[in-house]
C-alpha angles and dihedrals in degrees: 000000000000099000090234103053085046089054097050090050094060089046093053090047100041084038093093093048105045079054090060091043090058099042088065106052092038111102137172126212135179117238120206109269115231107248104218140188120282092226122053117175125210127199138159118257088255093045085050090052098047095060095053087055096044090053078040095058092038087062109084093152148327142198118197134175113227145166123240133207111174122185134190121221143218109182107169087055098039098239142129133178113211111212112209108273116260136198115237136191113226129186125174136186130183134283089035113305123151151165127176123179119196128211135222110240120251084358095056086211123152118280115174126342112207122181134165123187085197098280121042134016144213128210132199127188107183089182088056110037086234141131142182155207142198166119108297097220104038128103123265115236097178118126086218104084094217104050086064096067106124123188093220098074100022082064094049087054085053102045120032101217126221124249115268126218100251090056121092117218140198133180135192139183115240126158117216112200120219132188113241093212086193097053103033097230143100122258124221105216111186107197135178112223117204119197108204104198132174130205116265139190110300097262088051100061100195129345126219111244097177142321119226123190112214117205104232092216096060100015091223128124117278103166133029123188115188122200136185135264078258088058091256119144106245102164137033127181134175129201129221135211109327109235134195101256107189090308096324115102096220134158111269090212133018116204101202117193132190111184104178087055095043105229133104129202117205109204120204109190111214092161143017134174108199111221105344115164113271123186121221084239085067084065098056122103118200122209122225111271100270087020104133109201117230119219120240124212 
């Protein structure tokens, strides 16, 4: 008998029975449906981008009034020490001028003063009889968590920058899916990420500068990931819900991480002033008389 007649024989004859077979082991099941916003909001990427500039160019400066709760990590050994949480008064100017001086709790005595004109900055720890100075911008290498607070990118967690015109950018759409304990249901989260990239040599191509997540609801910023001039992450921070602060939409708290330097910093917002007038001479830190500052690399 021809092979493939034959074949198709058997199969005609083991082909009810492969059905049944099947019927019984075929299932359906329903999986839980994403709940998502009722209001979803589309733009184009320069759209996109021309709405964080716009919020950029509108900042001139803030003060602001915050809690802080810094805590130092030890991943590979799955450990973190959690330090009292302390209030803190912040002020900022563009371009990247800051000051933030940290409390004592209960005694509400000075902690730590840090300023930056920009450029350089200046440290002083009363507690310790100790004082600073810096670059602004560069890297802390200091075993000691706090000395490697630096006002550059603390100024950049604080204030998401616009995009200049020598940066590349791309966005796409992506939606991230959470569990609402509470509730007992997912939650469909539809979000714009923007990558923020720079020219580099010839043999780099192009470099990351940040990535920012964009909450298609608001349209603000709800993520903010900083990298090096090598292209390394070195600060995430995350925003929480956005509040009405006298007028100004702003997070009511910042998480900052640095992971190369092992510490993290939860910020809770209990006050801001949009664009008050603020003097070079507010950014200036002074030193206690026979204080002589170290200088931090």
């Amino acid at each position: 008998m021809n092979r493939r007649l034959l074949a198709c024989l058997l199969f005609a004859a083991f082909a009810p029975a492969l059905t049944g077979c099947l019927s019984l082991v075929t299932s359906k099941r329903k999986l839980p449906v994403p709940v998502a916003p009722p209001i979803i909001q589309t733009v184009t990427a320069d759209q996109l981008v021309e709405r964080m500039n716009q919020r950029w160019a509108s900042f001139q400066s803030m003060t602001a009034t915050v809690d802080i709760v810094a805590s130092r990590l030890r991943e590979n050994q799955g450990e973190a020490t959690d330090y009292p949480s302390f209030r803190a008064n912040v002020l900022l100017r563009r371009p990247e001028m800051l000051r933030i001086l940290g409390k004592a709790p209960l005694l509400q005595t000075v902690m730590f003063d840090l300023g930056s004109d920009g450029q350089q900055f200046r440290l002083s720890v009363p507690p310790k009889g100790k004082a600073y100075i810096g670059n602004s911008r560069e890297k802390g290498t200091s075993h000691n968590w706090y000395e490697n607070l630096r006002p550059g990118f603390l100024f950049r967690a604080f204030v998401v920058r616009g995009v200049s015109a020598d940066e590349y950018y791309s966005v796409i759409a992506e939606t991230l899916t959470e569990e609402d304990a509470a509730k007992r249901h997912l939650l469909a989260r539809p979000e714009y990420v923007l990558s923020v990239m720079r020219r580099g040599s010839a043999q780099q191509g192009l470099i990351p500068v940040r990535v920012v997540r964009f909450d298609r609801v608001t349209l603000l910023p709800n993520e903010q990931d900083l990298y090096d001039d090598q292209g390394n992450l070195q600060t995430q921070v995350i925003y929480g819900p956005y509040q009405n602060f006298d007028g100004t939409q702003y997070p009511a708290t910042l998480f900052l991480k640095r992971p190369e330097e092992d510490y993290q910093l939860t910020v809770s917002v209990e006050h801001i002033t949009a664009n008050p007038p603020l003097t070079d001479e507010q950014f200036h830190v002074n030193f206690p008389e026979g204080v002589t500052p170290v200088r931090l690399k």
